[in-house]
C-alpha positions as a Markdown table, in Angstrom:
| # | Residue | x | y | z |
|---|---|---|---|---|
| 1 | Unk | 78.2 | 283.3 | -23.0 |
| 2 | Unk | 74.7 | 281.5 | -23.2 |
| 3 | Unk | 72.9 | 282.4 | -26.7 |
| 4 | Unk | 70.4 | 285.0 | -26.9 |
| 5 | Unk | 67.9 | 285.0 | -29.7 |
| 6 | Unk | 68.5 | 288.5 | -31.8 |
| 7 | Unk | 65.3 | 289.2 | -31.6 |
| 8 | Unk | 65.4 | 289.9 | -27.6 |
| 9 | Unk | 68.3 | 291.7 | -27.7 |
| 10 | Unk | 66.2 | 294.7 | -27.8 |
| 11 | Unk | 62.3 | 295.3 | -26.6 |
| 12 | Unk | 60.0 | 298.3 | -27.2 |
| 13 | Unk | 57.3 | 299.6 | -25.3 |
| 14 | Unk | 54.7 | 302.1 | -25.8 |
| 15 | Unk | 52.9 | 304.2 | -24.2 |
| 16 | Unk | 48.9 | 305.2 | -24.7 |
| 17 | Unk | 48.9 | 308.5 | -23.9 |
| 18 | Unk | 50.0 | 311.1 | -26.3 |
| 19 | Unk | 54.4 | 311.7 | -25.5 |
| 20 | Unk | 54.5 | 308.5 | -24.2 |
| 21 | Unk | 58.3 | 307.2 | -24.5 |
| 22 | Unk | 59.1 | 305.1 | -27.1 |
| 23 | Unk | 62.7 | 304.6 | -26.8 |
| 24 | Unk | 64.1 | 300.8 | -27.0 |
| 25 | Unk | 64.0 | 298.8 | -24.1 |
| 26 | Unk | 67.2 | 296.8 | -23.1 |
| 27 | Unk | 67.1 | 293.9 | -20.4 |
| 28 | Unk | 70.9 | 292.5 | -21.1 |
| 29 | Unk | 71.1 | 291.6 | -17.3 |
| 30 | Unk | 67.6 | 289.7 | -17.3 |
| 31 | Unk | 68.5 | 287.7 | -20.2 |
| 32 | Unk | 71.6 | 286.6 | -19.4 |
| 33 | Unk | 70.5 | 285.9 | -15.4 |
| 34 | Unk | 67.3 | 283.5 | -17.2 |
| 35 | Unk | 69.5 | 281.8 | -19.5 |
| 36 | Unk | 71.7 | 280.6 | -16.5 |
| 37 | Unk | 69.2 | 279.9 | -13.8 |
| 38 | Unk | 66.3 | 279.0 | -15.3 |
| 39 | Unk | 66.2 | 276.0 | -15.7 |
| 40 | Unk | 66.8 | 273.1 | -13.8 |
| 41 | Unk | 67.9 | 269.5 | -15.7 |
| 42 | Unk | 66.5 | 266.1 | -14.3 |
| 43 | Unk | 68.0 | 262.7 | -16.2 |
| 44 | Unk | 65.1 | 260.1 | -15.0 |
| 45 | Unk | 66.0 | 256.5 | -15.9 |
| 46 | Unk | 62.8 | 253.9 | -15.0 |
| 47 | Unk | 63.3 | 250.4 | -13.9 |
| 48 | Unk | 66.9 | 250.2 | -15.6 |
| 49 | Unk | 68.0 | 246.7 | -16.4 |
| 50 | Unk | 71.8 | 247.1 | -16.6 |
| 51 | Unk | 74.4 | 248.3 | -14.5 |
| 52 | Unk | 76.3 | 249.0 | -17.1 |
| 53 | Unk | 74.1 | 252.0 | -18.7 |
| 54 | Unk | 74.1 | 253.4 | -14.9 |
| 55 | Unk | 77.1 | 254.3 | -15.2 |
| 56 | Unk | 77.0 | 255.5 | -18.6 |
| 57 | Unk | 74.6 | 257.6 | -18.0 |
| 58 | Unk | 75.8 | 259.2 | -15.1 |
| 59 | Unk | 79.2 | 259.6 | -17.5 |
| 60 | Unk | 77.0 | 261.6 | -20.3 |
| 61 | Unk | 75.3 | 263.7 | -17.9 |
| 62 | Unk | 79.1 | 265.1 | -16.7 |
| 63 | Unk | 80.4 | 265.5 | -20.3 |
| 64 | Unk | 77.6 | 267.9 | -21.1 |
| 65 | Unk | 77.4 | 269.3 | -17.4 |
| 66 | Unk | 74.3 | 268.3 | -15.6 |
| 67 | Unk | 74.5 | 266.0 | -12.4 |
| 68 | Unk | 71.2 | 265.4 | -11.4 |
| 69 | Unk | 70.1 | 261.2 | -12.2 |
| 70 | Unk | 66.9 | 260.0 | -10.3 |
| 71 | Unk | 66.6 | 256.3 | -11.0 |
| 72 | Unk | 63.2 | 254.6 | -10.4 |
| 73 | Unk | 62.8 | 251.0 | -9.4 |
| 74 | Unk | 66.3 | 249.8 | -11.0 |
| 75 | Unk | 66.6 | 245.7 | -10.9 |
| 76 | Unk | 69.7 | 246.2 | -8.6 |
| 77 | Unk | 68.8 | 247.8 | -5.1 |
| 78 | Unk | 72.5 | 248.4 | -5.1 |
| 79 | Unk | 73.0 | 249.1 | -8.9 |
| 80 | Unk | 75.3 | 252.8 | -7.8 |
| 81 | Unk | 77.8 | 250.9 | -6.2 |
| 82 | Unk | 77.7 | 247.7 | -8.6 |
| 83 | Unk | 81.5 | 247.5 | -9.9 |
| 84 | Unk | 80.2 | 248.0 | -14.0 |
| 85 | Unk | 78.4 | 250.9 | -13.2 |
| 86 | Unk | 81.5 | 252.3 | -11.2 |
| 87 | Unk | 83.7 | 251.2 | -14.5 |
| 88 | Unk | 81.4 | 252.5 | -17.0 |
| 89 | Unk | 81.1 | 255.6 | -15.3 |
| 90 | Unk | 84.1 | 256.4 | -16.3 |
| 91 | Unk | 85.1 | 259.1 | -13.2 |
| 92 | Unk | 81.7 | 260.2 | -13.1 |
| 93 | Unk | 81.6 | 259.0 | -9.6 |
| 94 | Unk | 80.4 | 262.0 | -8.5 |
| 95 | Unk | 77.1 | 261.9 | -10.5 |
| 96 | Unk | 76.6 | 258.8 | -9.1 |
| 97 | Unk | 77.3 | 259.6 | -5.5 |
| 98 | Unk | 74.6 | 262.5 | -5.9 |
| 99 | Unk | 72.2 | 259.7 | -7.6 |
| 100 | Unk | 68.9 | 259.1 | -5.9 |
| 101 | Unk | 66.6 | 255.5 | -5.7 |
| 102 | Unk | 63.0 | 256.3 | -5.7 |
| 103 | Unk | 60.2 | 253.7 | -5.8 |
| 104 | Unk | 57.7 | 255.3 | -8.1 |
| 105 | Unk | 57.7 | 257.9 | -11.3 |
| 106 | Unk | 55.7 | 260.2 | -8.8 |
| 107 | Unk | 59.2 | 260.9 | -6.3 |
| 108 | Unk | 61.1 | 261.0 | -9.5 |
| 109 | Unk | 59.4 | 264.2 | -10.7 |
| 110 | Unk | 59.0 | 266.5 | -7.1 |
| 111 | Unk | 59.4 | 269.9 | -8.8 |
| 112 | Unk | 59.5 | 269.2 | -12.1 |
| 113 | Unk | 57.4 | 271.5 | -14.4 |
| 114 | Unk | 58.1 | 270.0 | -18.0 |
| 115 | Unk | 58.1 | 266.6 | -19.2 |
| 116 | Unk | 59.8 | 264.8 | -22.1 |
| 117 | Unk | 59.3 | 261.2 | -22.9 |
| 118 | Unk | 61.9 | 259.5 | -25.5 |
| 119 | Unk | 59.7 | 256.7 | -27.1 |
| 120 | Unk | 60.7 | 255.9 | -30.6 |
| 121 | Unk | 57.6 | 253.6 | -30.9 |
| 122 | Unk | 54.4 | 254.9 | -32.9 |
| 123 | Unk | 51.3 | 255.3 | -30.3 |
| 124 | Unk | 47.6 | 256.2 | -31.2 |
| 125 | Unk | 47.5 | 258.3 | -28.5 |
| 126 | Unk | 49.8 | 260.9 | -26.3 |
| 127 | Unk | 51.6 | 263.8 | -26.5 |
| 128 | Unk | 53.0 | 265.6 | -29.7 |
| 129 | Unk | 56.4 | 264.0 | -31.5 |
| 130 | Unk | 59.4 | 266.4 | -31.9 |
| 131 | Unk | 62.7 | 266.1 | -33.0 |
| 132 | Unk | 64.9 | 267.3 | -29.6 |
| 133 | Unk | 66.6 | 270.1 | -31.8 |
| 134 | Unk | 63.3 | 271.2 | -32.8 |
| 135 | Unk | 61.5 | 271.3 | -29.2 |
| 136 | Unk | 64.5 | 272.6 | -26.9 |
| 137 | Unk | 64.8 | 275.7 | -29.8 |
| 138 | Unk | 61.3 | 276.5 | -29.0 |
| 139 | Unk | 61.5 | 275.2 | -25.1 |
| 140 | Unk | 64.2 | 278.0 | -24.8 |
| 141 | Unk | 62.6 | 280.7 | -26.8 |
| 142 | Unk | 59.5 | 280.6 | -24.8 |
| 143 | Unk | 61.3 | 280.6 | -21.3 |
| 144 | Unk | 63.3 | 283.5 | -22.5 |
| 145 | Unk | 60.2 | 285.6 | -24.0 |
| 146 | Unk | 58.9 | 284.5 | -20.2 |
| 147 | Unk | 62.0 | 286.3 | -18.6 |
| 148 | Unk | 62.3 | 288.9 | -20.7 |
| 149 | Unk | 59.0 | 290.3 | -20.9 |
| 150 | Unk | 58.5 | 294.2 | -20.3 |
| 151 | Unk | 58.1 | 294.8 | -16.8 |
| 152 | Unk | 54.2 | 296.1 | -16.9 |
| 153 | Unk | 51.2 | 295.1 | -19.0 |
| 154 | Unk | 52.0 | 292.5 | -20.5 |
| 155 | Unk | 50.9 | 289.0 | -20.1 |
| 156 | Unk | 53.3 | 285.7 | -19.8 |
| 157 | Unk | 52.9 | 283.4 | -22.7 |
| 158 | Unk | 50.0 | 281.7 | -23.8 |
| 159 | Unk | 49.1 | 278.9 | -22.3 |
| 160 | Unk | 51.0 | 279.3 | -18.8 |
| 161 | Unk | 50.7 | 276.6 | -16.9 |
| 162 | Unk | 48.8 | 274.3 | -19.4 |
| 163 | Unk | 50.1 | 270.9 | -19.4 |
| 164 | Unk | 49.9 | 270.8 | -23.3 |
| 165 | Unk | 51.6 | 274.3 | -23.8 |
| 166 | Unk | 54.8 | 273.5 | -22.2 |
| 167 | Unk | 54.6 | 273.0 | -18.9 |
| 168 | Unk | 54.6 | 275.9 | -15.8 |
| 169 | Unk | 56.5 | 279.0 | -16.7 |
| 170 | Unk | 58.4 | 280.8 | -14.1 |
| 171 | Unk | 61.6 | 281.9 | -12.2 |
| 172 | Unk | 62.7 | 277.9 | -12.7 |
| 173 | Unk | 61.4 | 275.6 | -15.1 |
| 174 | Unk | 62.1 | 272.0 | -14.3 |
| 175 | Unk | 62.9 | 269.9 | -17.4 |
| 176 | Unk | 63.1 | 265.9 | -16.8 |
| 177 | Unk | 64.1 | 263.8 | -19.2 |
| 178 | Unk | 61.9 | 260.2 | -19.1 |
| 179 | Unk | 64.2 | 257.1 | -20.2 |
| 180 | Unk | 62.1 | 253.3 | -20.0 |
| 181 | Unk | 63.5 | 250.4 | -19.6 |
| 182 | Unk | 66.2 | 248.3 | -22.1 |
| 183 | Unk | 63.6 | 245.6 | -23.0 |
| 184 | Unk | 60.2 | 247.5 | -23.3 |
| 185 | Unk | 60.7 | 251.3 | -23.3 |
| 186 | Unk | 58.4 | 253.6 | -21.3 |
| 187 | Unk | 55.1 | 252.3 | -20.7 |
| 188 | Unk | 52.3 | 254.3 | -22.4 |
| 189 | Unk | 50.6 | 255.9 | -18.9 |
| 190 | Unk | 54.2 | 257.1 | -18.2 |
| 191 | Unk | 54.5 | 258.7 | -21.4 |
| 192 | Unk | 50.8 | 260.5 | -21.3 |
| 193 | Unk | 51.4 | 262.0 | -18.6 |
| 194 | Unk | 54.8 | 263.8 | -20.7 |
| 195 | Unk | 54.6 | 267.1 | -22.5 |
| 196 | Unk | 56.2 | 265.8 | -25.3 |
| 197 | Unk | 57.6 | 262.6 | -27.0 |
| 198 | Unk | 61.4 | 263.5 | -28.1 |
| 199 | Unk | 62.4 | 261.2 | -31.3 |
| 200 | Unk | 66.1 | 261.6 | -32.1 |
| 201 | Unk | 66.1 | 261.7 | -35.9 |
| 202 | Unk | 67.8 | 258.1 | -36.9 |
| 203 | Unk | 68.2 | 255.8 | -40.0 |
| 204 | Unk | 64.7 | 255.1 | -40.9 |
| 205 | Unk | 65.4 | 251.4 | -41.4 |
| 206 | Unk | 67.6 | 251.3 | -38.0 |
| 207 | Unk | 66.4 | 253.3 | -35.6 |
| 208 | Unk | 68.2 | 251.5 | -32.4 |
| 209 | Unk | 69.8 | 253.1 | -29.1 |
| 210 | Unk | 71.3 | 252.0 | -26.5 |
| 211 | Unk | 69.9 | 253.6 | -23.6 |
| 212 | Unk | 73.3 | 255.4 | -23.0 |
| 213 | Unk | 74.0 | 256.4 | -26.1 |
| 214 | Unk | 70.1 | 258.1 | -26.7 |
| 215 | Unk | 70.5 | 259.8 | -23.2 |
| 216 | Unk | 73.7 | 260.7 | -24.5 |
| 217 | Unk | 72.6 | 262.4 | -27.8 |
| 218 | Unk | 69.3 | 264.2 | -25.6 |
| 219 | Unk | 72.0 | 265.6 | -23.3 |
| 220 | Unk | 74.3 | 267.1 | -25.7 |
| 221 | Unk | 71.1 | 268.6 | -27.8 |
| 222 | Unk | 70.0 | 270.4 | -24.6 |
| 223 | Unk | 73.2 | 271.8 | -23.4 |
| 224 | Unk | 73.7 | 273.1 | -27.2 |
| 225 | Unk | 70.1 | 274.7 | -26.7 |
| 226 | Unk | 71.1 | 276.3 | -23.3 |
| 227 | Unk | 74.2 | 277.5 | -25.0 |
| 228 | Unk | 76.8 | 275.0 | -25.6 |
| 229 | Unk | 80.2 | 275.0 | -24.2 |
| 230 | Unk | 83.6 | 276.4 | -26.2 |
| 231 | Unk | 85.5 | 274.0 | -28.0 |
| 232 | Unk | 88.7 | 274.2 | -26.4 |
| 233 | Unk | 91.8 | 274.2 | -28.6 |
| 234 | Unk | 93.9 | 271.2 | -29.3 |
| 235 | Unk | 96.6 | 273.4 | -30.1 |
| 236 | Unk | 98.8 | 276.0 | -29.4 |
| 237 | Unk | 97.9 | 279.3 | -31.0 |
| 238 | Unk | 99.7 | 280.5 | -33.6 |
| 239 | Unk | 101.4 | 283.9 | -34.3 |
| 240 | Unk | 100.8 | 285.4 | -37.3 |
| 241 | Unk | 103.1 | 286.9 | -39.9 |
| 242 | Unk | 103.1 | 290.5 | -40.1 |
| 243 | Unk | 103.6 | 292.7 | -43.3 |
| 244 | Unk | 107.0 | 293.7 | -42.4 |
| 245 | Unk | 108.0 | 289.7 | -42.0 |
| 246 | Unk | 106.5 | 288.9 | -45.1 |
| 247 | Unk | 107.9 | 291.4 | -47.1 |
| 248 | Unk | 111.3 | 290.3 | -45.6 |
| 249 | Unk | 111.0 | 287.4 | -46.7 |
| 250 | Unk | 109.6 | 288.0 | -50.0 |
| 251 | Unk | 112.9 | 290.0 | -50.8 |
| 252 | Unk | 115.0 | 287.0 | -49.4 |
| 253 | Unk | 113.4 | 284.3 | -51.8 |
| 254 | Unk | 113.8 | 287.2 | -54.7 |
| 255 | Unk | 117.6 | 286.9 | -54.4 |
| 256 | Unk | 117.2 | 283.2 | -54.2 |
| 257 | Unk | 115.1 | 283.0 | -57.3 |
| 258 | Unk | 117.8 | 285.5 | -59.1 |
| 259 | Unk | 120.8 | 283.1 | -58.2 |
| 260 | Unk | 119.5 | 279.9 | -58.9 |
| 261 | Unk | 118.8 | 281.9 | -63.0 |
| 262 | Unk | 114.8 | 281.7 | -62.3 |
| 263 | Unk | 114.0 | 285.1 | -62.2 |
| 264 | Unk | 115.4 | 287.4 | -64.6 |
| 265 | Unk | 116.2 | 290.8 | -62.7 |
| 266 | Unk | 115.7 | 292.7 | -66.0 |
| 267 | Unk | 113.2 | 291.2 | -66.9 |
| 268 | Unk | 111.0 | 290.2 | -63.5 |
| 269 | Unk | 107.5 | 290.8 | -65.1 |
| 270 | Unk | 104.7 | 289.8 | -62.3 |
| 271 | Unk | 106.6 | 286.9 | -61.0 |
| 272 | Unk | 107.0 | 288.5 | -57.1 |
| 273 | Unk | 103.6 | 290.2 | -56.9 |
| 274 | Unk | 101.7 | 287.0 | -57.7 |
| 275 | Unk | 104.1 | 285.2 | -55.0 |
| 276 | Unk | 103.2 | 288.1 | -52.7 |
| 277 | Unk | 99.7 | 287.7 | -53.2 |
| 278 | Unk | 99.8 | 283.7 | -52.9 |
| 279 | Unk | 101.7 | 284.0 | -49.7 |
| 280 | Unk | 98.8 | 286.8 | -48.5 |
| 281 | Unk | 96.2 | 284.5 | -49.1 |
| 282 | Unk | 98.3 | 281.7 | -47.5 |
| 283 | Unk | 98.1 | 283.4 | -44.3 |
| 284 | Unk | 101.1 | 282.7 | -42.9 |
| 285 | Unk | 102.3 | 282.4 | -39.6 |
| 286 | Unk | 106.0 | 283.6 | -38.3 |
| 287 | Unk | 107.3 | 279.7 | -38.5 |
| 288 | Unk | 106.1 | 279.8 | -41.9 |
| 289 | Unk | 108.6 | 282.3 | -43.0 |
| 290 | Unk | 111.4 | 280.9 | -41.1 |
| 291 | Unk | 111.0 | 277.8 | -43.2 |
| 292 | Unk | 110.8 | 279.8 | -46.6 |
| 293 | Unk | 114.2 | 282.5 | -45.7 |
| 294 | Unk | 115.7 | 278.6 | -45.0 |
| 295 | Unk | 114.7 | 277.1 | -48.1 |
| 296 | Unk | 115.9 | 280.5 | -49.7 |
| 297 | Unk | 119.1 | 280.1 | -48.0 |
| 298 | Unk | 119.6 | 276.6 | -48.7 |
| 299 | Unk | 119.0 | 277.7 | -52.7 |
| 300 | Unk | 121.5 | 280.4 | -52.5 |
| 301 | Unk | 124.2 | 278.4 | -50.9 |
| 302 | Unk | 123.8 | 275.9 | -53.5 |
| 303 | Unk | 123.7 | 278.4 | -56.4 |
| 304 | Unk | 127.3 | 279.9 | -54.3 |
| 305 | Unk | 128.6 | 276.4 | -54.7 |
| 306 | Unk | 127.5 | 275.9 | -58.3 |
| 307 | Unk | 129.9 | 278.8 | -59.4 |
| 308 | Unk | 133.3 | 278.0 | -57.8 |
């Protein structure tokens, strides 16, 4: 499920006139709907140098789900079928094969409604610097406020469609991510024209990416801000002991402890509580206790064979 801030969980609207409802306001479906559709993820790489980072970008983009890659004026006409970019992509051929080759920044951006630049180096001029965390937390929040906005009287966010507020708010927001080139970065008219400048927080004495790599870290930041996927499990799950087993057990190791002369019977002070109470914070699962009744086993055989 895609993350909804707690504060839209639940809306309230009044009414003017005198008995005018108050009751909460719930929108569940129109949140959930927004967070899903709403926006749509470009990955625009300009004048790209190396084959190599083709295909390793089009293999970040499918680890964090998106597919769309617009390259403008690569150095190879042919760089999506070049045999590097095929390697690196690492079975992202897919992202590839939906690829497109434009000739200017222009075709890149058809539809797009919000810009982000990454350019790591200082400028005197251009659009505010934010760490990607920072901006896609409030890039989200202001998309969902958009959607989730009472039905009447009220206004959409301030600043609509003002380039410097965020971009066009609507039904679909188009996000593109701007990536320059290897050698020189994006060139400062590309990155005016951006909403933002994203600066992924780095070593302040070595602040280098490779292409892939920052593309990489912007894609995984915006998928965790559109919700993130669930880790899936490594292993098996595990069935849990229940009272019944561990109190089975508990009883077992008791005889053990009595026959190997650890436990004194008339004497047992708190010595089986406190193991009860290590094993319930221990948690323990059902193999667990088949590995203690063996060990208790194992000592009462031994203590059996210590007396003939």
């Amino acid at each position: 499920m895609n993350w909804i801030p707690d504060w839209l969980e639940e809306r309230t609207s009044r009414s003017g006139d005198a008995g005018g409802d108050n009751r909460p306001r719930f929108y569940p479906q129109r949140l959930f709907s927004m967070t899903r559709t709403s926006f749509r993820t470009r990955f625009v790489l300009i004048q790209t140098s190396h084959a190599g980072n083709v295909g390793a970008a089009a293999r970040a983009l499918k680890v964090m789900g998106f597919d769309e890659l617009v390259l403008v004026a690569p150095r190879w006409a042919n760089v999506l079928r070049r045999e590097e970019t095929i390697q690196r992509a690492s079975g992202a051929l897919d992202v590839l094969e939906n690829a497109r080759i434009v000739e200017t920044l222009d075709e890149a951006l058809d539809g797009m409604t919000h810009l982000c630049a990454t350019a790591m180096t200082p400028r005197d001029f251009g659009p505010p610097t934010r760490a990607p965390r920072e901006h896609f937390a409030q890039l989200v929040a202001q998309q969902t406020q958009f959607a989730a906005g009472p039905p009447q009287g009220e206004l959409a966010p301030s600043g609509g469609s003002d380039p410097r507020s965020g971009g066009a708010w609507g039904p679909q927001t188009g996000v593109a991510f701007l990536f320059g080139s290897e050698r020189f970065g994006m060139r400062n008219e590309d990155v005016y024209r951006c909403h933002v400048a994203l600066s992924i927080p780095t070593n302040p004495k070595f602040g280098s990416l490779n292409l892939a790599s920052a593309l990489q870290v912007i894609a995984y930041e915006w998928r965790l801000a559109l919700g993130g996927f669930s880790v899936q499990e490594a292993t098996a799950p595990v069935l849990r002991a229940d009272a019944p087993q561990v109190a089975g057990m508990l009883a077992h190791l008791e005889e053990a402890l009595v026959a190997v002369n650890f436990l004194d019977p008339e004497a047992p002070k708190k010595l089986m509580p406190r193991l009860n109470s290590l094993f319930n914070r221990a948690d323990l699962t059902q193999e667990e206790i088949h590995i203690l009744r063996g060990v208790a086993k194992a000592m009462l055989e031994t203590a059996g064979r210590a007396k003939r």
